[in-house]
VOVO-790214 format. One record per residue (C-alpha): x, y, z; residue in one letter. Coordinates in steps of 0.25 Angstrom, whole numbers, padded with zeros to 4 digits, always signed. Layout:
% VOVO-790214
XYZa/...
***
This chain:
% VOVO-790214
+0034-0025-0029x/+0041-0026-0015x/+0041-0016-0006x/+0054-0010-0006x/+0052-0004-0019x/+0041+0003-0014x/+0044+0008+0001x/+0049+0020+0007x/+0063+0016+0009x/+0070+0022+0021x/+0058+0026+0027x/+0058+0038+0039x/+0059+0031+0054x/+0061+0037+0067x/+0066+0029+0079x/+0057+0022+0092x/+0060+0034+0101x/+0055+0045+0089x/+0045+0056+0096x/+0032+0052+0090x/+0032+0067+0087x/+0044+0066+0077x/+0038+0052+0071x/+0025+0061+0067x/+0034+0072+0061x/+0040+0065+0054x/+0028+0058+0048x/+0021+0070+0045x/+0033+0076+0039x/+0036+0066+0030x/+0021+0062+0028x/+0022+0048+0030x/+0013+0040+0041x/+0024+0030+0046x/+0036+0029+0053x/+0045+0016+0057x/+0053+0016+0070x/+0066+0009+0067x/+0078+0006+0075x/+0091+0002+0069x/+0083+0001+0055x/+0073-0008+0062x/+0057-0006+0062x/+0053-0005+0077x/+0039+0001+0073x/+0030+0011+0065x/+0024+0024+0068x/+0013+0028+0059x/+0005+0041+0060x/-0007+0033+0066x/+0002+0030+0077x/+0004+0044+0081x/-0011+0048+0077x/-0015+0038+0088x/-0007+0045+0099x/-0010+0059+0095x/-0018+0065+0107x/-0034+0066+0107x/-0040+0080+0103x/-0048+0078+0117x/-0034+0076+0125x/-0031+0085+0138x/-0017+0087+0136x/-0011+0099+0132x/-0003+0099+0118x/+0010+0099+0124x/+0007+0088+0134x/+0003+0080+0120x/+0016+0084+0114x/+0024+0082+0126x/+0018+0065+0126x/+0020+0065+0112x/+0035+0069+0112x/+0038+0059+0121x/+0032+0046+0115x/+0040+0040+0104x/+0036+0032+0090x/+0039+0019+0100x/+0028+0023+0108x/+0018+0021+0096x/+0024+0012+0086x/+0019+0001+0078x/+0025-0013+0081x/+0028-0022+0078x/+0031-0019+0063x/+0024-0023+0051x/+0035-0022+0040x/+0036-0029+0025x/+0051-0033+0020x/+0057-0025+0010x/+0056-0037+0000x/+0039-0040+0002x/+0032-0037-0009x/+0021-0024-0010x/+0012-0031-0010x/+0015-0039+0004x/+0016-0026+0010x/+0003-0022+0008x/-0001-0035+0013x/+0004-0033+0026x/+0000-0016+0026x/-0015-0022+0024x/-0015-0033+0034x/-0009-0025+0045x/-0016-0011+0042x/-0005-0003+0041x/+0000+0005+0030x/+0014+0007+0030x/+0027-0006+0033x/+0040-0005+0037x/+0048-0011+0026x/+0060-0021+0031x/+0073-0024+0026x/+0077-0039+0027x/+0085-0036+0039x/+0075-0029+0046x/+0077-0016+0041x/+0068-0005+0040x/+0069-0001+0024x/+0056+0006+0019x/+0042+0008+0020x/+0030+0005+0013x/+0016+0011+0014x/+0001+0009+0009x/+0005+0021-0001x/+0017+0014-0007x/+0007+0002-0008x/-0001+0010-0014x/+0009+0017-0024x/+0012+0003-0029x/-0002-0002-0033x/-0003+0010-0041x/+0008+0007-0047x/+0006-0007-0050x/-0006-0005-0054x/-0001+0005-0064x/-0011+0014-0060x/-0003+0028-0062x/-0003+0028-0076x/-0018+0022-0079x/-0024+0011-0080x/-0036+0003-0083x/-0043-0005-0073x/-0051-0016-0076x/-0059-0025-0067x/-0065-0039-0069x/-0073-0048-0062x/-0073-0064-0064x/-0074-0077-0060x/-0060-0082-0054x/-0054-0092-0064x/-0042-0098-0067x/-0035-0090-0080x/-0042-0078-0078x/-0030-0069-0076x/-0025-0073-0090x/-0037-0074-0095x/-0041-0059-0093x/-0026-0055-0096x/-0028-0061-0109x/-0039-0053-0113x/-0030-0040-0111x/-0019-0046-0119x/-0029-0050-0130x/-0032-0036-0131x/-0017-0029-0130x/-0017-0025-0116x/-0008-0027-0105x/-0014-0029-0091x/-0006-0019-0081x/-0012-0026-0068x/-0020-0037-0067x/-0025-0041-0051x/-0037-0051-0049x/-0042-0055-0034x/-0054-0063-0029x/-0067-0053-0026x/-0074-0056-0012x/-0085-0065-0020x/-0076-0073-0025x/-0076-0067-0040x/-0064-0062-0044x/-0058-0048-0049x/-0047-0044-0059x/-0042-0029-0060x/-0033-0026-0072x/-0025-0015-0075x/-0021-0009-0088x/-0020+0002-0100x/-0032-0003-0106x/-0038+0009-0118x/-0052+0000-0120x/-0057-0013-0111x/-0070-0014-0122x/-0064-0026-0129x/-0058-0033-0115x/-0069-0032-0107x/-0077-0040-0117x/-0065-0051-0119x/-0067-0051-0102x/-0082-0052-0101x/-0082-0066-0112x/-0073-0071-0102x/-0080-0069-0090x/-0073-0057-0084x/-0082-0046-0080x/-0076-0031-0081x/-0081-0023-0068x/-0073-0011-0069x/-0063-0003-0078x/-0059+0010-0073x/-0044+0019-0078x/-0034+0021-0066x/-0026+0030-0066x/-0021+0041-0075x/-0013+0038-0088x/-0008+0051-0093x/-0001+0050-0075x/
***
Protein backbone atom coordinates (compact mmCIF):
# COMPACT_ATOMS: atom_id res chain seq x y z
CA UNK A 1 0.00 0.00 0.00
CA UNK A 2 2.08 3.23 -0.93
CA UNK A 3 0.70 6.23 -1.18
CA UNK A 4 0.67 7.01 -4.54
CA UNK A 5 -2.25 4.63 -5.22
CA UNK A 6 -4.12 6.25 -2.81
CA UNK A 7 -3.50 10.27 -3.32
CA UNK A 8 -5.26 13.00 -4.92
CA UNK A 9 -2.82 13.28 -7.86
CA UNK A 10 -2.46 16.85 -9.44
CA UNK A 11 -3.87 18.31 -6.65
CA UNK A 12 -5.29 22.15 -6.93
CA UNK A 13 -2.32 24.85 -5.89
CA UNK A 14 -2.28 28.71 -6.12
CA UNK A 15 0.93 30.61 -6.30
CA UNK A 16 2.77 32.70 -2.97
CA UNK A 17 1.27 35.96 -4.14
CA UNK A 18 -2.54 34.45 -4.22
CA UNK A 19 -5.07 37.00 -2.42
CA UNK A 20 -6.03 34.89 0.50
CA UNK A 21 -9.61 35.81 -0.54
CA UNK A 22 -9.08 33.67 -3.78
CA UNK A 23 -7.24 30.64 -1.59
CA UNK A 24 -10.53 30.40 0.48
CA UNK A 25 -12.70 30.39 -2.66
CA UNK A 26 -11.42 28.21 -3.95
CA UNK A 27 -11.48 25.91 -0.96
CA UNK A 28 -14.89 26.51 -0.33
CA UNK A 29 -15.65 25.90 -3.81
CA UNK A 30 -14.11 22.63 -4.16
CA UNK A 31 -14.82 21.62 -0.61
CA UNK A 32 -11.45 20.84 0.32
CA UNK A 33 -9.50 22.20 3.56
CA UNK A 34 -5.81 22.57 2.10
CA UNK A 35 -4.06 24.29 -0.53
CA UNK A 36 -0.13 23.96 -1.28
CA UNK A 37 1.79 26.96 -2.64
CA UNK A 38 4.16 25.83 -5.36
CA UNK A 39 6.47 27.47 -7.57
CA UNK A 40 7.92 25.87 -10.61
CA UNK A 41 6.21 22.45 -9.25
CA UNK A 42 8.04 23.00 -5.81
CA UNK A 43 6.15 23.06 -2.35
CA UNK A 44 6.89 26.47 -0.81
CA UNK A 45 4.09 25.88 1.93
CA UNK A 46 0.58 24.92 2.83
CA UNK A 47 -2.61 26.93 3.45
CA UNK A 48 -5.29 25.10 5.44
CA UNK A 49 -8.73 26.56 6.17
CA UNK A 50 -7.47 26.89 9.99
CA UNK A 51 -4.87 29.28 8.75
CA UNK A 52 -7.49 31.64 7.33
CA UNK A 53 -9.90 30.84 10.30
CA UNK A 54 -7.08 32.37 12.53
CA UNK A 55 -7.07 35.66 10.64
CA UNK A 56 -10.52 36.20 10.21
CA UNK A 57 -11.55 39.36 12.31
CA UNK A 58 -13.07 39.20 15.78
CA UNK A 59 -17.10 39.75 16.01
CA UNK A 60 -15.96 42.63 18.80
CA UNK A 61 -13.74 44.32 15.97
CA UNK A 62 -14.28 48.21 15.31
CA UNK A 63 -13.45 48.24 11.87
CA UNK A 64 -16.07 48.66 9.22
CA UNK A 65 -16.71 45.57 6.80
CA UNK A 66 -14.90 47.10 3.90
CA UNK A 67 -11.87 48.32 6.05
CA UNK A 68 -11.65 44.23 6.94
CA UNK A 69 -12.00 43.36 3.13
CA UNK A 70 -9.92 46.10 2.06
CA UNK A 71 -6.71 44.36 4.81
CA UNK A 72 -7.75 41.11 3.54
CA UNK A 73 -7.36 41.79 -0.15
CA UNK A 74 -4.07 42.65 0.27
CA UNK A 75 -2.40 39.96 2.19
CA UNK A 76 -1.44 36.96 0.19
CA UNK A 77 -1.26 33.04 1.24
CA UNK A 78 2.75 33.82 1.80
CA UNK A 79 1.60 36.03 4.63
CA UNK A 80 0.13 33.00 6.58
CA UNK A 81 1.69 29.89 5.26
CA UNK A 82 2.79 26.92 6.81
CA UNK A 83 6.57 26.14 6.59
CA UNK A 84 8.60 24.57 6.34
CA UNK A 85 6.78 21.56 4.77
CA UNK A 86 6.10 18.30 6.11
CA UNK A 87 5.74 16.01 2.87
CA UNK A 88 5.89 12.02 2.47
CA UNK A 89 7.56 10.55 -0.95
CA UNK A 90 5.51 9.14 -3.50
CA UNK A 91 7.11 5.69 -2.87
CA UNK A 92 6.53 5.69 1.48
CA UNK A 93 4.20 3.18 2.42
CA UNK A 94 0.53 4.24 3.86
CA UNK A 95 1.17 3.47 6.68
CA UNK A 96 4.33 5.92 7.15
CA UNK A 97 2.29 8.55 6.16
CA UNK A 98 -0.09 8.29 8.94
CA UNK A 99 2.94 7.92 11.11
CA UNK A 100 4.21 11.34 10.26
CA UNK A 101 0.16 13.01 9.93
CA UNK A 102 -0.07 11.79 13.85
CA UNK A 103 3.19 12.81 15.09
CA UNK A 104 2.90 16.21 13.75
CA UNK A 105 -0.92 16.75 14.12
CA UNK A 106 -1.83 17.62 10.99
CA UNK A 107 -4.02 16.00 8.74
CA UNK A 108 -3.17 16.30 5.29
CA UNK A 109 0.92 15.81 3.38
CA UNK A 110 2.16 17.09 0.28
CA UNK A 111 3.09 14.13 -1.67
CA UNK A 112 6.86 14.47 -3.48
CA UNK A 113 8.28 13.23 -6.46
CA UNK A 114 11.73 11.91 -6.26
CA UNK A 115 13.02 15.02 -7.84
CA UNK A 116 11.30 17.15 -5.55
CA UNK A 117 8.27 17.50 -7.27
CA UNK A 118 4.86 18.19 -6.07
CA UNK A 119 2.72 14.89 -7.34
CA UNK A 120 -0.37 14.51 -5.06
CA UNK A 121 -1.87 14.59 -1.88
CA UNK A 122 -2.97 12.58 0.76
CA UNK A 123 -5.42 13.32 3.75
CA UNK A 124 -6.65 11.67 7.13
CA UNK A 125 -9.90 10.78 4.77
CA UNK A 126 -7.94 8.66 2.34
CA UNK A 127 -6.30 7.06 5.45
CA UNK A 128 -9.18 6.51 6.54
CA UNK A 129 -10.82 5.02 3.19
CA UNK A 130 -7.87 2.59 3.16
CA UNK A 131 -8.30 0.93 6.58
CA UNK A 132 -11.83 0.30 5.47
CA UNK A 133 -10.86 -1.30 2.81
CA UNK A 134 -8.19 -3.40 4.30
CA UNK A 135 -10.16 -4.33 6.78
CA UNK A 136 -12.81 -5.50 4.45
CA UNK A 137 -15.19 -3.63 6.33
CA UNK A 138 -17.72 -2.56 3.37
CA UNK A 139 -18.91 -5.91 2.67
CA UNK A 140 -19.25 -7.37 6.38
CA UNK A 141 -17.31 -8.79 8.52
CA UNK A 142 -17.17 -10.57 11.82
CA UNK A 143 -14.99 -9.05 14.51
CA UNK A 144 -13.72 -11.06 17.08
CA UNK A 145 -11.53 -10.08 19.90
CA UNK A 146 -9.09 -12.12 22.24
CA UNK A 147 -7.26 -11.38 25.17
CA UNK A 148 -4.02 -13.66 26.22
CA UNK A 149 -0.82 -14.07 27.63
CA UNK A 150 2.03 -13.00 24.99
CA UNK A 151 3.60 -16.20 23.86
CA UNK A 152 5.72 -17.35 21.30
CA UNK A 153 3.41 -19.23 18.42
CA UNK A 154 0.48 -17.76 19.48
CA UNK A 155 -0.36 -16.12 15.98
CA UNK A 156 -0.33 -19.65 14.42
CA UNK A 157 -1.55 -21.06 17.07
CA UNK A 158 -4.89 -19.26 16.98
CA UNK A 159 -4.84 -19.25 12.97
CA UNK A 160 -4.83 -22.83 13.26
CA UNK A 161 -7.83 -23.09 15.12
CA UNK A 162 -9.79 -21.07 12.29
CA UNK A 163 -8.27 -23.44 9.59
CA UNK A 164 -9.37 -26.58 11.74
CA UNK A 165 -12.77 -25.39 11.38
CA UNK A 166 -12.63 -24.11 7.37
CA UNK A 167 -12.47 -20.62 7.69
CA UNK A 168 -10.20 -18.01 6.36
CA UNK A 169 -9.08 -15.24 8.64
CA UNK A 170 -9.37 -11.83 6.42
CA UNK A 171 -7.28 -9.64 8.91
CA UNK A 172 -5.61 -10.72 11.65
CA UNK A 173 -3.71 -7.40 13.91
CA UNK A 174 -2.44 -8.31 17.57
CA UNK A 175 -0.59 -5.41 19.83
CA UNK A 176 0.70 -5.23 23.39
CA UNK A 177 -2.33 -3.76 26.05
CA UNK A 178 -1.17 -0.84 28.47
CA UNK A 179 -0.78 -3.80 31.19
CA UNK A 180 1.35 -5.59 29.66
CA UNK A 181 -1.40 -8.50 28.29
CA UNK A 182 -1.79 -8.77 25.00
CA UNK A 183 -4.82 -8.29 22.35
CA UNK A 184 -5.64 -10.01 18.98
CA UNK A 185 -8.45 -8.53 16.67
CA UNK A 186 -9.52 -11.03 13.78
CA UNK A 187 -11.54 -10.32 10.94
CA UNK A 188 -13.63 -12.62 8.86
CA UNK A 189 -16.89 -14.15 7.26
CA UNK A 190 -17.57 -16.33 10.28
CA UNK A 191 -21.56 -17.86 10.06
CA UNK A 192 -21.16 -19.50 13.90
CA UNK A 193 -17.99 -18.76 16.52
CA UNK A 194 -19.90 -21.47 19.13
CA UNK A 195 -17.25 -24.26 18.19
CA UNK A 196 -14.13 -21.65 17.94
CA UNK A 197 -14.52 -19.92 20.90
CA UNK A 198 -14.30 -23.23 22.82
CA UNK A 199 -11.16 -24.62 20.84
CA UNK A 200 -9.77 -20.68 21.98
CA UNK A 201 -10.65 -20.98 25.63
CA UNK A 202 -8.82 -24.87 26.17
CA UNK A 203 -6.09 -23.01 24.99
CA UNK A 204 -5.81 -20.12 27.07
CA UNK A 205 -7.28 -17.33 24.86
CA UNK A 206 -10.13 -15.49 26.31
CA UNK A 207 -12.85 -14.22 23.71
CA UNK A 208 -13.94 -10.34 25.09
CA UNK A 209 -15.95 -9.35 22.11
CA UNK A 210 -17.63 -10.39 18.84
CA UNK A 211 -19.52 -7.81 17.06
CA UNK A 212 -20.73 -7.93 12.83
CA UNK A 213 -19.13 -4.78 10.95
CA UNK A 214 -20.40 -3.62 8.44
CA UNK A 215 -23.29 -4.63 5.79
CA UNK A 216 -23.05 -7.83 3.61
CA UNK A 217 -25.99 -7.27 1.32
CA UNK A 218 -23.49 -3.23 0.59
Amino acid sequence: MFVSNYMTKNPVTVSADTSIDEAAGLMKMNHFRRLPIVENGKVLGIISDRDISRIAPSPATTLAKYEINSLLSKMTVKDIMSTPIVSVSEDATVEEAALIMCNNKIGGLPVISSVGILVGIITETDIFRVFVKVMGLASGKTRVTLDFQDKIGATKEISDVFASHQLNIDSFVSFNTPNGDSEAIIRGDFPDLTAIVADLEKLGYTVSHITKIGNSHN
